[in-house]
C-alpha positions in Angstrom: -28.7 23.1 12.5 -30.0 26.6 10.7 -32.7 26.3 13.3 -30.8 26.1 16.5 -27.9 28.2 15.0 -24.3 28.0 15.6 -21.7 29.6 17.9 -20.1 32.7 16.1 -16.4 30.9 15.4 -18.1 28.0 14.0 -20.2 30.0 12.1 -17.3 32.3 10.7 -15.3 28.8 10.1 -18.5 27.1 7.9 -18.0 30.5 5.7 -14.8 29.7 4.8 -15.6 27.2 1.9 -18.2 25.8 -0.4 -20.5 24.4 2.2 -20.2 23.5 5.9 -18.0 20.6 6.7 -16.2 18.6 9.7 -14.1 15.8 9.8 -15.0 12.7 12.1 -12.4 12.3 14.7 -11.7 9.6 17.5 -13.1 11.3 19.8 -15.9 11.4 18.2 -16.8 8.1 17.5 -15.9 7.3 21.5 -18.5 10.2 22.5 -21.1 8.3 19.7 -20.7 5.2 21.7 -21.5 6.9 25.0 -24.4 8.5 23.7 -25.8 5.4 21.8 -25.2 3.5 25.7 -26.8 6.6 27.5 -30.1 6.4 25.2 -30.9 3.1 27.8 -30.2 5.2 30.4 -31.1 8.2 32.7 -29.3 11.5 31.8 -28.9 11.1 35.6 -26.2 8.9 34.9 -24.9 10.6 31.2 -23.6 14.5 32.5 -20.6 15.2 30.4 -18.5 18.5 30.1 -16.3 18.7 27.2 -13.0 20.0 28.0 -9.4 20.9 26.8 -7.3 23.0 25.3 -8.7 26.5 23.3 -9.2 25.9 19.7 -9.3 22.2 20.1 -12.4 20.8 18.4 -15.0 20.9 21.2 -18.1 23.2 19.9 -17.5 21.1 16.6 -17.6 17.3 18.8 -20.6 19.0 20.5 -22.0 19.8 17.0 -21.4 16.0 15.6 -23.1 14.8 18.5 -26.4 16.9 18.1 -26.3 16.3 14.2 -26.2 12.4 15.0 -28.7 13.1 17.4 -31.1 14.6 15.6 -31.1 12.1 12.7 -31.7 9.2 14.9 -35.1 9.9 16.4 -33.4 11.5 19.7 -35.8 14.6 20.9 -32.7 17.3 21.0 -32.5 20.6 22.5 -29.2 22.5 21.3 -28.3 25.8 22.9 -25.2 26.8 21.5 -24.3 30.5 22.7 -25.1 30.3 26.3 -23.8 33.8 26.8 -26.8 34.8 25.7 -28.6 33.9 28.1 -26.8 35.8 30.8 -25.9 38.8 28.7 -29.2 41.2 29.8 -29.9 40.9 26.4 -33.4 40.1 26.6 -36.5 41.0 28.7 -36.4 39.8 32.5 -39.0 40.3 35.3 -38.9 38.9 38.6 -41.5 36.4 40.0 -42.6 36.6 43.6 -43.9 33.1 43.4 -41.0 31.0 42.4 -38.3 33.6 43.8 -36.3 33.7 40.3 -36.1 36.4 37.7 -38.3 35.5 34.3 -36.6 35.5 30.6 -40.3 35.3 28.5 -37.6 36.0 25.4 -35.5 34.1 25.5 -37.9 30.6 27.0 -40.0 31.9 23.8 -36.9 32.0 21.1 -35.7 28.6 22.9 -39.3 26.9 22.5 -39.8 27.7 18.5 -36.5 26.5 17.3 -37.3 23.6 20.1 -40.2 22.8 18.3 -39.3 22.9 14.9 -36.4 20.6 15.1 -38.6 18.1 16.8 -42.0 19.0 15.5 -42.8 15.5 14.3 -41.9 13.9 17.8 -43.3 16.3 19.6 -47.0 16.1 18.3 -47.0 12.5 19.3 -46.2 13.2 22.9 -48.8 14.4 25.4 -49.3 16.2 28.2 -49.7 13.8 30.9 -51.4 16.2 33.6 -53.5 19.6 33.5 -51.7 22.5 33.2 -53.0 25.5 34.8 -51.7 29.1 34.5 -53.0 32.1 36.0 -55.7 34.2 34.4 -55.7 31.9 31.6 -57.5 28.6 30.7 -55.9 25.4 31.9 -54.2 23.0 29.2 -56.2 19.9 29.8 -54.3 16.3 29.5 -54.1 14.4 26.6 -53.2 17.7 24.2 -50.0 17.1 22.7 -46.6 19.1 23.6 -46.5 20.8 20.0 -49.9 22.8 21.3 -48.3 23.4 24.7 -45.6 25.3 22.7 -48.1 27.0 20.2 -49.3 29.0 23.4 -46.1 30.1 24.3 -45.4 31.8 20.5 -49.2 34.0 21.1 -48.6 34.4 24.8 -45.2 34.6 25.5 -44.7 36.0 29.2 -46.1 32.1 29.2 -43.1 30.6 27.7 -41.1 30.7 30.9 -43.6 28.2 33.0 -44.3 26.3 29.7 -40.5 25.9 28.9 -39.8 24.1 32.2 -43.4 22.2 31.8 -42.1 20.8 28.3 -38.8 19.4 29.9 -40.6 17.9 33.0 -42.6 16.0 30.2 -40.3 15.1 27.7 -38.2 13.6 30.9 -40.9 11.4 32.1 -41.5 9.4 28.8 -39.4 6.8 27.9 -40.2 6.0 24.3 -37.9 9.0 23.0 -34.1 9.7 24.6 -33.2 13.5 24.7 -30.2 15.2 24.4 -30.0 18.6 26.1 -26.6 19.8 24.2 -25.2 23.3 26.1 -22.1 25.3 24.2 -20.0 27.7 26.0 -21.4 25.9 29.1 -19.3 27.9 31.7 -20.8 31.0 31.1 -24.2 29.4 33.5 -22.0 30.0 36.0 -20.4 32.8 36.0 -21.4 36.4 36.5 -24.5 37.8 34.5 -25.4 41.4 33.3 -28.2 41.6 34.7 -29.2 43.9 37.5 -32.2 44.3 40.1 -34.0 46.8 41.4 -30.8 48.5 43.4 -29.0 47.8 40.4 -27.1 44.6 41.9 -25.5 41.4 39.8 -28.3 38.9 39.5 -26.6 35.6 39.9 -27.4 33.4 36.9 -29.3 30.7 39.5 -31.6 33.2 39.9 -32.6 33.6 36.0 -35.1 31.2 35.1 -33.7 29.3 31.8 -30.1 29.2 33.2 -31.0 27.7 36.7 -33.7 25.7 34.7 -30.4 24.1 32.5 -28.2 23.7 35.1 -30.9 21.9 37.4 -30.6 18.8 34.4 -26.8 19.6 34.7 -26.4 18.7 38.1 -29.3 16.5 38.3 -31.8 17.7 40.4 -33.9 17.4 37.4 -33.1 14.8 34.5 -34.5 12.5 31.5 -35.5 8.9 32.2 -33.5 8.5 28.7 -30.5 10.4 27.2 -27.5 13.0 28.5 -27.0 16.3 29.1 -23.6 17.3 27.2 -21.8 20.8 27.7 -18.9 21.9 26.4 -16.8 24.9 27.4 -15.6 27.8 25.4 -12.0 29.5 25.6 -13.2 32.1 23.2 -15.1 33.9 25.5 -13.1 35.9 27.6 -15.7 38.0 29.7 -17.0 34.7 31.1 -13.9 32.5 32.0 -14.1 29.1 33.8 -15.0 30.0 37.3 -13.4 28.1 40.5 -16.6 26.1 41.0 -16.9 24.7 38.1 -13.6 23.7 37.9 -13.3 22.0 41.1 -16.6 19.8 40.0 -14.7 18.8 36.6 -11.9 17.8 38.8 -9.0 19.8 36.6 -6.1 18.2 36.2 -3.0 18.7 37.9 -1.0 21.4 35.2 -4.6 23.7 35.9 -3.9 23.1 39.7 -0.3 24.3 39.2 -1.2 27.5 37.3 -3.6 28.4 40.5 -6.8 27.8 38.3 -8.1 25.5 41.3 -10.0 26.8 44.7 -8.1 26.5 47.5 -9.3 26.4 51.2 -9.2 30.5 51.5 -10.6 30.8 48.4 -14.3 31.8 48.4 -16.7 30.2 45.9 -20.0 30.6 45.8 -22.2 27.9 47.9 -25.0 28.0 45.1 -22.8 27.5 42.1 -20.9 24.6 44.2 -24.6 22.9 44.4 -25.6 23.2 40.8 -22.0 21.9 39.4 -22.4 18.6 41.3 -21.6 15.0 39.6 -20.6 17.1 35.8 -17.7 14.5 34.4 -15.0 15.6 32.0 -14.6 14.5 28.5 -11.1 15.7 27.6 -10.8 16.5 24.3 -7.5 15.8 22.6 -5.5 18.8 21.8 -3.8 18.1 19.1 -5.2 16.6 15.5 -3.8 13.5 14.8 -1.9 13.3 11.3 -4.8 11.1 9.8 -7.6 13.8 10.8 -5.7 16.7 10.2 -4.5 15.2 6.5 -8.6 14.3 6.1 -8.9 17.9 6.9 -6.4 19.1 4.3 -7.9 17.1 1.4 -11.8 18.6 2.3 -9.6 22.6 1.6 -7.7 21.0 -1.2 -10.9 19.4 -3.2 -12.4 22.7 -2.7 -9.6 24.5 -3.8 -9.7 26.3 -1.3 -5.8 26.8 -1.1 -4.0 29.5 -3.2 -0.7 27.5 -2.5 0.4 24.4 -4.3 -1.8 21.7 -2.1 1.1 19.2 -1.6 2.7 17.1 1.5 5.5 20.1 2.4 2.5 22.3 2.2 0.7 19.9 5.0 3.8 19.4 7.0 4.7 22.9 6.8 1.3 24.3 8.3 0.8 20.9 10.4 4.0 21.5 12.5 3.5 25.3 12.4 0.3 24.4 14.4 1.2 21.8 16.8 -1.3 19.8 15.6 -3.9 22.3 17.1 -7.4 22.0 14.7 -8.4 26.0 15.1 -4.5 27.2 14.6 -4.1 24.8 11.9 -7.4 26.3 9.9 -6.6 29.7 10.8 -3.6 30.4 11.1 -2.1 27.3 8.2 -4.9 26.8 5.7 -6.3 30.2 5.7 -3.1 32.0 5.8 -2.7 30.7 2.6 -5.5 32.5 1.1 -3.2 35.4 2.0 -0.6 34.2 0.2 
């Protein structure tokens, strides 16, 4: 997971103690089973959103699920800061022939950790049509997907077309199943920061690797094996869950309540409607229950990690000062008792 990186609270949580560590929760083992059923299957049929309260566990399901993944011979492509992709910061262009704005940095940065997660898959799968590219000589088929890629790290305002070449091939063959694993998924469709020429918001379906992810997302473009997984991020406040999206995950009714839900006179964006299409929700528990939120004690405990006596009034203390919540009972139990 070095490779493909981590979102930044993850990342600030795996610094916390000896080595990088998660505990295996029910949800996780019922989100195992769909994936091991969905490698039969078209990702067509596998779209999941993982949803729920903030601070409940889901960039750390969404994690499990790539790390399983990965070490059973699934081809895996993990983006976990999504933001970044809509943030402006990287080089865009726009492209008269396809009508979208081109991210050459950001397809390129995407393709080398792409490749060296799956390097050894990769080299056995080939092309299975010429590719052609403009002032530049065709790829011819039988070359494997590995060399594809090697063009895009010497000649990367390639590594848009080539990016989107890759995933058309790696859906047609049927010998691997792929996982295309999205955190902070709502920030695909919300607003971007980046601007055309007359200095207007370009909406993210215009930007070539969003629209490119959220095309497998909605399905007008999927694997003939494996799922498309996204899970959505509280944490980010400048790119909230927007109406659309929310209506497609079907929120429930406490959401509706709180006016979190389009209504008929509220305006939604015809394009963002199209591209959230047939996303189911995975609702993740928000509360730890008392056996994975002791198994999560123990891991601080046998660290010793905890500058408090490590005891059961210790774990009830902090478990009930949490509600049962897995980020407030890191943060603001276990850790708080570091400043102790």
């Amino acid at each position: 997971m070095k490779t493909f990186g981590l979102p930044r609270n993850m990342l600030v949580d795996f610094r916390m103690l000896s080595m990088p560590c998660a505990v295996s929760r029910k949800s996780t083992q019922a989100l195992v089973e769909r994936l091991d059923a969905a490698r039969r299957g078209p990702s067509l049929d596998n779209r999941l959103v993982l949803t729920g309260s903030a601070g409940c566990g889901k960039s750390y399901l969404m994690l499990q699920l790539v790390s399983y993944s990965a070490v059973n011979d699934w081809i895996v492509l993990y983006i976990p800061r999504a933001h970044k992709l809509v943030d402006s910061s990287t080089s865009y262009f726009y492209d008269p022939r396809t009508q979208t704005y081109l991210q050459p940095t950001a397809s390129n940065q995407i393709l080398q950790r792409f490749l060296t997660v799956n390097k050894k898959i990769l080299e056995k799968l080939k092309v299975s049509g010429r590719v052609t590219f403009e002032k530049r000589k065709a790829v011819d088929t039988g070359k494997s997907l590995a060399d594809l890629i090697n063009i895009a790290m010497s000649e990367q305002h390639l590594a848009p077309v080539i990016m989107s070449k890759v995933l058309e091939e790696i859906g047609k063959q049927e010998r691997y199943p792929v996982l295309l694993a999205v955190d902070e998924f709502q920030a695909l469709y919300g607003k971007t920061e980046y601007r055309n020429q007359h200095y207007e918001l370009i909406k993210s379906f215009h930007l070539s690797v969003p629209r490119l992810l959220m095309e497998y997302a909605c399905g007008k473009k999927h694997f003939k094996r494996g799922a498309v997984i996204g899970a959505l991020s509280s944490s980010l406040s400048q790119y909230p869950i927007t109406r659309e999206l929310q209506q497609a995950l079907q929120r429930s009714a406490e959401d509706s309540e709180r006016g979190q839900i389009s209504d008929p006179y509220t305006k939604v964006i015809a394009g963002m409607v199209e591209y959230s299409q047939g996303l189911s929700p995975f609702e993740v528990p928000g509360k730890l229950e008392y056996a994975e939120a002791a198994a999560l004690f123990e891991i601080w405990m046998r660290d010793k990690a905890l500058h408090s006596a490590a005891n059961d009034e210790l774990f009830l203390s902090k478990y009930s000062e949490s509600s049962g919540n897995a980020r407030a009972f890191v943060h603001g139990g276990l850790l708080a008792t570091q400043l102790s």
